[in-house]
N, C-alpha and C positions, 0 to 999 in steps of 0.2 A: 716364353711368349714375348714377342718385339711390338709394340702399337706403332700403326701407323702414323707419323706424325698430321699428313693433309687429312685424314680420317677424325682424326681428333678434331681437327679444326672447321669442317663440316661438319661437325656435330656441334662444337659451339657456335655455327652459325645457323646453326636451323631451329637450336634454342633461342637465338638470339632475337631473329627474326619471325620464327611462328609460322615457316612454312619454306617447303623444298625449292623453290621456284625463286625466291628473294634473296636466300642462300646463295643458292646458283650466281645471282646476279652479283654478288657481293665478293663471291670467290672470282669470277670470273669465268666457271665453267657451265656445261649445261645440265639441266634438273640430272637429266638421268647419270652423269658423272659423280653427281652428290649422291642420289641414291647407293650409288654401286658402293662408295665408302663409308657410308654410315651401314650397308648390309655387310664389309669386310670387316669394320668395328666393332659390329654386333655378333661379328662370327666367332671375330679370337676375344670376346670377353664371353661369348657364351650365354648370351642374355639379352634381350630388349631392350632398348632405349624409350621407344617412343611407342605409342599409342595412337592411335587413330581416334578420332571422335568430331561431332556433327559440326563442331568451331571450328574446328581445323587439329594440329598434333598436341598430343600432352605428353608428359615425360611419366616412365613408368616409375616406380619407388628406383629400382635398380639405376635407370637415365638419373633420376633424380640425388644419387648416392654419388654416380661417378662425374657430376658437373664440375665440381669445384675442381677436382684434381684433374680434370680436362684444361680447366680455365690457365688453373698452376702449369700446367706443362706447355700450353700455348704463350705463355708470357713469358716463361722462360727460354723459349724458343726464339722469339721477339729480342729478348734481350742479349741474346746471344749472338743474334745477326746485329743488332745494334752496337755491340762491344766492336765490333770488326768496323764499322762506318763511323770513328772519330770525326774523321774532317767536315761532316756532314750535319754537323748539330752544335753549339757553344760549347764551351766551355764551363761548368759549371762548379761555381764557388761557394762554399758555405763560411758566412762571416758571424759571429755575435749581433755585431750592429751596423749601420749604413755610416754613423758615426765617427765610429771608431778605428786605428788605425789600418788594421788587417783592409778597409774597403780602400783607403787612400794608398797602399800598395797597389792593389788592383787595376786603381785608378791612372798611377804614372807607369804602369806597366801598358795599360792600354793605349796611352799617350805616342808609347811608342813603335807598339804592334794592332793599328787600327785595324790591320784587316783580320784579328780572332775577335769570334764573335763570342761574349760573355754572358752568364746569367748568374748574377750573383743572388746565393738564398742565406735567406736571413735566418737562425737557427736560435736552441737554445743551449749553445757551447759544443762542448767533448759528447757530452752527455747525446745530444744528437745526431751528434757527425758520426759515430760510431754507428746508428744503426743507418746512417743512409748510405755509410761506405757498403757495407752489407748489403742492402738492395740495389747498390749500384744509380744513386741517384742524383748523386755529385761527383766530382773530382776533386775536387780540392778542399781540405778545412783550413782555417785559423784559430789557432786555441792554445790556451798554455796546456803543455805535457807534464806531468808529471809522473817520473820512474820509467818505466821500457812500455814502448806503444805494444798496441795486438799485433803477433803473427801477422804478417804480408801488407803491414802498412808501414812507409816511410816517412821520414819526418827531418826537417832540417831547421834553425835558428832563421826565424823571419825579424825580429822587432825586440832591443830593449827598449819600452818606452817608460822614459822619466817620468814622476810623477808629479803634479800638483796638487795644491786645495785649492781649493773654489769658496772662496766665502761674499758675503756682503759687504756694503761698502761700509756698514754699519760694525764691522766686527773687528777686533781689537788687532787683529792680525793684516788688513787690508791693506794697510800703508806700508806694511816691508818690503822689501823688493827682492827677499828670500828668507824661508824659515828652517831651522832646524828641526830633528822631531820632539829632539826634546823640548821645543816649544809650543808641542800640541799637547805636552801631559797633561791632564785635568781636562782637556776640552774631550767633546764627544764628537766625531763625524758620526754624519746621519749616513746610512746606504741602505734604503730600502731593495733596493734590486738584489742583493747578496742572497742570493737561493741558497739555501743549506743544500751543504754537498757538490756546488758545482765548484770549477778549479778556481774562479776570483775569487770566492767567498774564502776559501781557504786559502787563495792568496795575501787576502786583506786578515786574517786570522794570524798570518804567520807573524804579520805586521804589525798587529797589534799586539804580539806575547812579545815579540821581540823588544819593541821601544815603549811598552808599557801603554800604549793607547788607548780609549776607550773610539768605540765600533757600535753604536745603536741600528740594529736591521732590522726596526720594528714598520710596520707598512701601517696599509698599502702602498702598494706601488703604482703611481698615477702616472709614470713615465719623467725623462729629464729636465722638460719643458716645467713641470708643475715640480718637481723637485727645487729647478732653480728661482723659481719664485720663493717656495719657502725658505731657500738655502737665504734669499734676498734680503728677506724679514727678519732674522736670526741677529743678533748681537751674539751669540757663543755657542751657536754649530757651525760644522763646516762640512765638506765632504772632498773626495780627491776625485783629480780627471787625470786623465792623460795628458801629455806634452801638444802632442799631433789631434788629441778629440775634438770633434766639429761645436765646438761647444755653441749655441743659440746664441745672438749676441741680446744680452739683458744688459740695463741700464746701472742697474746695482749691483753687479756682478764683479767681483776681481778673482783672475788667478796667478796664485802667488809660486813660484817652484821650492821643490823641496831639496835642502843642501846636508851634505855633511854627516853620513851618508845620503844621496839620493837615490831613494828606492824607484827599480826599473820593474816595469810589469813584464814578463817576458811569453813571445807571441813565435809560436812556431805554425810550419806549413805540414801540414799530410797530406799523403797520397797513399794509392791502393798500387801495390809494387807491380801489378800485373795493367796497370792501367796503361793503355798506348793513344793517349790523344797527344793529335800533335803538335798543338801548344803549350804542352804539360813541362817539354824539358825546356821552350822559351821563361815558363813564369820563373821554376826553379833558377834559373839563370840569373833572372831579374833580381828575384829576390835574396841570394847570395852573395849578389854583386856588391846591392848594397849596406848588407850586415855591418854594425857593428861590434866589436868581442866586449864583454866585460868586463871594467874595470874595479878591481875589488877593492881598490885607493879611494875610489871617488864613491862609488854605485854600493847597494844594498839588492842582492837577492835573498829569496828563503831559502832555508838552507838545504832542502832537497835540489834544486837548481845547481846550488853551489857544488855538492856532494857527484850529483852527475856530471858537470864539467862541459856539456852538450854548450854552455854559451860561453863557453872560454874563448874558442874557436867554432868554426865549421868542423865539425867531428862527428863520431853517432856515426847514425843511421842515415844515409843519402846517393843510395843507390840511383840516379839517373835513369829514367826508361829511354829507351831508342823511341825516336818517332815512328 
């Protein structure tokens, strides 16, 4: 048995609406057109949908059992005429933070292709991008990789970015004009944002077994604003930003970079390999162009990063889609 897909979808509109006639209106055709496909509907499922009663239609148990998977098969429908009309809607980007560097890519990318239209969404890491590549609600993530991405996503080297601390003007480190790590031994950064289990937290984990650090990720987390007031008050915590982070300009604030090795956060781009929007292979472009490789002289990655080799070069995974 094959369902009609416009049947289907005159049935979700006559639930939707509560009557044949506003249906009608809605699809574009006439009452008795709708009828005709909610009776072909009801013919290859062999059952009732609808009821009659003194309100106007009610759904029987049976109407009422097959709604959802009417719904599910009309969205999927939708979605798959949508997959085919790229040029017709943004571009859609999912970033961590507005902040942080992955949006300031975005940003001199648009600078110079004003005429794609953007929607960047704000997420919470891998951990999310993974299920919106899956319903098809982005195109693009930012997020450290770590080990070999899922079947049919691609992934290329966007960002090592350098690290800082952020301290007060009050704290014993504020006046250098670079530190070592070994000169944060004994101190403690505070990171309350460090979600157990997403890829920074275990970024900054790796960072701290490695040069002996202490890592407090006790909260709440009130966001960066109120973090760097506390960070302000502190004579001996500190916390790390990025090189490129939009950091709030606060009055007591200093950030100091980190040398010797300086540890790089590293920020890669995904995409869904079947995806054909077509500014998809402009951004990949963009953001290759201005890659830089690793230096394992100067720079400190964890050693999974290292292991995989993905930031030695442009290597891995970076299949290009045709527009």
């Amino acid at each position: 048995m094959e369902l009609d897909l416009g049947a289907v979808r005159a049935f979700v509109a006559v639930v939707d609406e509560q009557h044949f006639g506003a249906a009608a209106d809605q699809l574009e055709l006439t009452q008795q057109a709708v009828s005709r496909r909610i009776a072909k509907l009801e013919s290859a499922l062999d059952t009732s949908l609808f009821q009659r009663a003194r309100g106007g239609i009610l759904l029987t148990q049976d109407g009422a059992t097959f709604l959802p998977h009417a719904r599910a098969l009309v969205a999927l429908a939708d979605r798959a005429v949508a997959s085919m009309r790229h040029g017709d809607r943004p571009l859609r980007v999912d970033v961590l933070g507005t902040r942080l560097v992955a949006t300031e890519l975005i940003r001199t990318f648009h600078e110079t292709h004003h005429e794609v239209a953007i929607d960047v969404i704000v997420s919470r890491g891998l951990r999310s991008a993974r299920s919106a590549f899956a319903n098809e609600s982005i195109d693009v993530a930012f997020a450290r990789v770590v080990g070999e991405v899922e079947p049919g996503i691609e992934s290329v080297p966007a960002y090592l970015e350098p690290l800082h601390i952020v301290v007060g003007r009050e704290h014993g480190l504020a006046a250098q004009r670079q530190v070592r790590p070994a000169q944060l031994v004994g101190l403690t950064a505070w990171m309350p944002c460090n979600e157990p289990g997403s890829e920074w937290a275990d970024f900054y984990d790796d960072l701290a077994r490695c040069f002996g650090l202490t890592i407090d990720t006790s909260g709440p987390d009130f966001g960066w604003d109120n973090l760097l007031d506390d960070i302000a008050s502190s004579r001996d915590r500190y916390t790390f930003g990025g090189q490129r982070l939009r950091t709030p300009w606060h009055p007591d604030i200093v950030q100091v970079p980190i040398v010797e090795p300086t540890p790089v956060y590293p920020h890669s781009m995904l995409w869904m390999r079947n995806n054909r929007h077509p500014a998809l292979p402009l951004l990949i472009d963009h953001v290759t162009a201005g890659f830089r490789t690793f230096d394992p002289e100067t720079q400190w990655l964890p050693p999974a990063e290292v292991r995989a080799g993905s930031f030695a070069a442009l290597g891995g995974s970076k299949a290009v889609p045709e527009a």
